[in-house]
C-alpha positions as a LaTeX table, in Angstrom:
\begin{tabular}{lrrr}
\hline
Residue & $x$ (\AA) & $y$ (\AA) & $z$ (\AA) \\
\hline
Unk1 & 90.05 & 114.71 & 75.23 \\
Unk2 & 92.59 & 116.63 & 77.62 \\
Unk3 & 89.25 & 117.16 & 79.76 \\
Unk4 & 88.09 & 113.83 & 80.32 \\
Unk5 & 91.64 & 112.93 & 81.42 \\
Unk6 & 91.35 & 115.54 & 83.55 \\
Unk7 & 87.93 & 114.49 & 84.72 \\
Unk8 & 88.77 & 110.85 & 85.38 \\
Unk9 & 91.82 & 111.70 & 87.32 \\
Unk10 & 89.74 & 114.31 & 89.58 \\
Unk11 & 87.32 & 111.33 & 89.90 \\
Unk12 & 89.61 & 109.10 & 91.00 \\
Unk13 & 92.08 & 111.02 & 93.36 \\
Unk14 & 88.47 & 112.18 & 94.90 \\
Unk15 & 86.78 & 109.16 & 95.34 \\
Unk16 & 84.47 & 109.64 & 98.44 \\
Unk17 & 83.06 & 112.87 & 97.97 \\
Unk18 & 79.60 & 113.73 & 96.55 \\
Unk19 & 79.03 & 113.32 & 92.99 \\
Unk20 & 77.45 & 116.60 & 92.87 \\
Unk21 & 80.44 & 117.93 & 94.01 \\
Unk22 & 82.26 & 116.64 & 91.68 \\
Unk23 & 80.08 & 117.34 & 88.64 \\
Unk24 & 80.17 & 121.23 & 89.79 \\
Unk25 & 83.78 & 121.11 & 90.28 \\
Unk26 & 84.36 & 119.26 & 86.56 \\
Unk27 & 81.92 & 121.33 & 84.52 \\
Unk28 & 83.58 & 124.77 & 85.98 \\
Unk29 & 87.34 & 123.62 & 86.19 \\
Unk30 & 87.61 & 121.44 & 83.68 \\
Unk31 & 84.96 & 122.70 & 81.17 \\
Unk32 & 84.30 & 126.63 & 82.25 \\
Unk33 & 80.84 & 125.92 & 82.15 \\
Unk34 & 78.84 & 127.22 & 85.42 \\
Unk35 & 75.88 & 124.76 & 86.27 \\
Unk36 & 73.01 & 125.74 & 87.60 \\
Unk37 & 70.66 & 123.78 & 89.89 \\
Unk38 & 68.49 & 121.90 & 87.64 \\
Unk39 & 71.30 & 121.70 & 85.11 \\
Unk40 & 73.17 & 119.98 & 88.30 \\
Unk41 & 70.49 & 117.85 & 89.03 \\
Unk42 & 69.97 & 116.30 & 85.14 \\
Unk43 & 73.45 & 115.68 & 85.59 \\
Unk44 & 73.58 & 114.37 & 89.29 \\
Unk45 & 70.06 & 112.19 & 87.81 \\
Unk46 & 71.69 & 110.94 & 84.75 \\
Unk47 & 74.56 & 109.45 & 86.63 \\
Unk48 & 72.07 & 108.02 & 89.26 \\
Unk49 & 70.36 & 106.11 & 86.65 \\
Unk50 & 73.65 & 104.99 & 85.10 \\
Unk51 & 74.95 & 103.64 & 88.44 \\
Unk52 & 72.18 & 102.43 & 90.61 \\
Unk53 & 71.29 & 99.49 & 89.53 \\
Unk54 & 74.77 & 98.58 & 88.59 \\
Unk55 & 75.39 & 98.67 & 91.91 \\
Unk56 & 72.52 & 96.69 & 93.29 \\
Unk57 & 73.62 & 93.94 & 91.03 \\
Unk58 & 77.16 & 93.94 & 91.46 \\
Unk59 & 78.73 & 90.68 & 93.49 \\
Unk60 & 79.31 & 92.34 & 97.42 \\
Unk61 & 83.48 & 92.57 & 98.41 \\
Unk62 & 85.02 & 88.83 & 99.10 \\
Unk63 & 84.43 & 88.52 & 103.36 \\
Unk64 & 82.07 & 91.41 & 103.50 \\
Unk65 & 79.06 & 89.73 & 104.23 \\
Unk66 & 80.39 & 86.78 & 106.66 \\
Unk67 & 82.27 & 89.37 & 108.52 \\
Unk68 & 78.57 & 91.61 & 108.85 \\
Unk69 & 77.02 & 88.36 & 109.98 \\
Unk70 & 79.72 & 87.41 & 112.39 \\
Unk71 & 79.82 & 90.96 & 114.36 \\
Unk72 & 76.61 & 92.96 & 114.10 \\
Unk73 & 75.58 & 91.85 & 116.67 \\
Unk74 & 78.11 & 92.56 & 118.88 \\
Unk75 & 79.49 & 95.52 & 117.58 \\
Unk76 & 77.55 & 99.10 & 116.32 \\
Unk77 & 78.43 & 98.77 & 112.63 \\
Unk78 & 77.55 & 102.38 & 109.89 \\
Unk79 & 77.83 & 103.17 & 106.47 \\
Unk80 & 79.60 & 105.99 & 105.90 \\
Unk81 & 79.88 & 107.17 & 101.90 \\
Unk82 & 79.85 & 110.16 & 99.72 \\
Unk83 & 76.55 & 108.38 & 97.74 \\
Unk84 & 73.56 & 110.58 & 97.93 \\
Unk85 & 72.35 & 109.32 & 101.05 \\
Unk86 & 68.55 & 108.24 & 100.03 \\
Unk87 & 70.34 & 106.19 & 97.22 \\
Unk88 & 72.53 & 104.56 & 99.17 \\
Unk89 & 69.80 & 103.56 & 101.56 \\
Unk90 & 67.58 & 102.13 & 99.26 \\
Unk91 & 70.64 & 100.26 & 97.19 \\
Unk92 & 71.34 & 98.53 & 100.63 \\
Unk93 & 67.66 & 97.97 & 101.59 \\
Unk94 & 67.52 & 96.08 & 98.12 \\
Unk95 & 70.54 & 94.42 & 99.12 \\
Unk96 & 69.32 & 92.71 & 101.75 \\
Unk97 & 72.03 & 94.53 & 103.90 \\
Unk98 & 69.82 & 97.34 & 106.19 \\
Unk99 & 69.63 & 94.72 & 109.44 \\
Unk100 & 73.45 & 94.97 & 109.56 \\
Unk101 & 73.84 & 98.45 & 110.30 \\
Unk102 & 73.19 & 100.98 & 112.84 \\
Unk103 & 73.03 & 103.45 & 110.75 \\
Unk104 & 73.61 & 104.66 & 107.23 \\
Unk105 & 74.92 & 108.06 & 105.73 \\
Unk106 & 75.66 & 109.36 & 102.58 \\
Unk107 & 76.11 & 113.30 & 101.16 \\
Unk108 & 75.45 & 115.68 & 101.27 \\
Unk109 & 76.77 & 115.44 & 104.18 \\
Unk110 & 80.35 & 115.46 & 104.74 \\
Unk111 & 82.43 & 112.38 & 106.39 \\
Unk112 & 83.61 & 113.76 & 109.49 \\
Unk113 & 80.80 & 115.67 & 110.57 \\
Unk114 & 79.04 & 112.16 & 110.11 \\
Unk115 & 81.43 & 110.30 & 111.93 \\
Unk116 & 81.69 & 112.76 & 115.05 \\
Unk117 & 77.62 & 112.94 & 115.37 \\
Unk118 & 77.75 & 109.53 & 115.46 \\
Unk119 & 80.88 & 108.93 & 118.14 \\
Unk120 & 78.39 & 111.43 & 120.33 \\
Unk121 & 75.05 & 110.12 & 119.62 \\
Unk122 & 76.18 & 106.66 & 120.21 \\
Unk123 & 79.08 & 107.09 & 123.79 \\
Unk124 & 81.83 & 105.64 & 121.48 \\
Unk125 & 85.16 & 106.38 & 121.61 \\
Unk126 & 87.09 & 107.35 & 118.27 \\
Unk127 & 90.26 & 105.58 & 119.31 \\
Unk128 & 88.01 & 102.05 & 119.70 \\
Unk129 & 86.79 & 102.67 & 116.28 \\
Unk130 & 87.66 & 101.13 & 112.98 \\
Unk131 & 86.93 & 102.69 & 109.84 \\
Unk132 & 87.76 & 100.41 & 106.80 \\
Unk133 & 87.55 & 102.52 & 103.50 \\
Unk134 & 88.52 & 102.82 & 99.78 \\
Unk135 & 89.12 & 106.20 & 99.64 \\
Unk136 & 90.65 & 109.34 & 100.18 \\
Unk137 & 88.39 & 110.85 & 101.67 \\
Unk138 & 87.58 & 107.48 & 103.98 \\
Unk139 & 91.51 & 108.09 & 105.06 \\
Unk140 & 91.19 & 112.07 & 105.52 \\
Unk141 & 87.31 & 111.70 & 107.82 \\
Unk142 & 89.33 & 108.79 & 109.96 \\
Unk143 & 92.40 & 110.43 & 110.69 \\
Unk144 & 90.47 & 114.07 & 111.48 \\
Unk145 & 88.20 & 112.01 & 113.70 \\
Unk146 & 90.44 & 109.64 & 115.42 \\
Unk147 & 89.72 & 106.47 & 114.55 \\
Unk148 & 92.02 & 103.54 & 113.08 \\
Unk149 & 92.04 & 102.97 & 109.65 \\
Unk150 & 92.50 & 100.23 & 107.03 \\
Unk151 & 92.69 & 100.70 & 103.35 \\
Unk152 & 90.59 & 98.56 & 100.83 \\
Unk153 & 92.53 & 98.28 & 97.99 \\
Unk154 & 90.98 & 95.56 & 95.73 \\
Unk155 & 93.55 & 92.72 & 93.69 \\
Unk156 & 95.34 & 94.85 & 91.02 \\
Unk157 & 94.24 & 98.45 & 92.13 \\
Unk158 & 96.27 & 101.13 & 92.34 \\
Unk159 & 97.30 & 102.33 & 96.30 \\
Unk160 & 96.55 & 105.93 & 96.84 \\
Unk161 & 96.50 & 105.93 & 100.16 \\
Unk162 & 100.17 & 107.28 & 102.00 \\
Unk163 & 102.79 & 104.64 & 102.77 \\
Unk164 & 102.49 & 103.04 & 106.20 \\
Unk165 & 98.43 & 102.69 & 105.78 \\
Unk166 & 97.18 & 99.13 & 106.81 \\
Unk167 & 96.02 & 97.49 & 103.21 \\
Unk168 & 93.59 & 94.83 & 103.10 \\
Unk169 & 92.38 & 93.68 & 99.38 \\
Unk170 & 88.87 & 92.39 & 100.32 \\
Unk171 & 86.99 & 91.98 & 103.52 \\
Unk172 & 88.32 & 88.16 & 104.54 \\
Unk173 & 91.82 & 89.58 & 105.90 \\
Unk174 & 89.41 & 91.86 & 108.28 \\
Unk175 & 88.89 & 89.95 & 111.83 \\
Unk176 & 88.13 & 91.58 & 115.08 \\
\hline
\end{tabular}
């Protein structure tokens, strides 16, 4: 039991990175057990199946989809996440969402490195940028990159993010 108290509060003070990550780092920290690949991918597979359609099905964050409607158009709009990035494409192609975004990225690619190719690829400039996020790791990839950043931290959650961090608890307090 001391493990999976361990486990969820790795989880949850590492929200943002790859699950696979996080599996490897669990099982050998937390469990001394050293996965290998295909053990990894059962794993990383079981969880997918658990989650996915979960997902899909959930109801979308209060504002999110007005405010997408009201400023795709005028304004380059990307997905950023730690979900496995085929995943998260085809979760927000069944969504309905794709036509919103310029692009979409997930791991195993790392935030920042995300975030900086796209600054480049597209002329923008970091300190013109938003980056709204739930995590950690959303915080960490904004500040290393320059852009501003506002916390989503839903009705009753818990704050992780360090005092003085703009909080927003759903997506109709966002307005540009």
């Amino acid at each position: 039991m001391e493990a999976l108290d361990d486990v969820v509060a790795y989880h949850i003070s590492h929200e943002g990175i790859s699950r696979f990550e996080k599996i490897l780092y669990c099982h050998e920290i937390f469990l001394g057990i050293k996965l290998s690949e295909n053990e990894l991918a059962e794993l990383a597979g079981d969880y997918s199946a658990l989650v996915k359609q979960v997902v899909i099905d959930c109801d979308s964050v209060p504002g999110a989809l007005d405010f997408l409607q009201a400023n795709s158009t005028n304004l380059p709009m990307f997905v950023v996440s730690g979900t496995p990035e085929e995943e998260l494409r085809e979760i927000i192609e069944v969504r309905g969402l794709s036509s919103y975004f310029t692009s979409v990225h997930g791991s195993p690619q790392h935030k920042a490195p995300i975030i900086n190719e796209q600054l480049q690829l597209h002329g923008l400039d970091g300190d013109q940028c938003l980056f709204v996020g739930d995590a950690m790791t959303d915080y960490n990839a904004a500040k290393e990159t320059g852009l501003a950043f506002i916390g989503r931290v839903e009705q009753g959650g818990v704050n992780l993010f360090p005092k003085g961090t703009t909080i927003i608890k759903d997506l109709t307090q966002l307005t540009i």
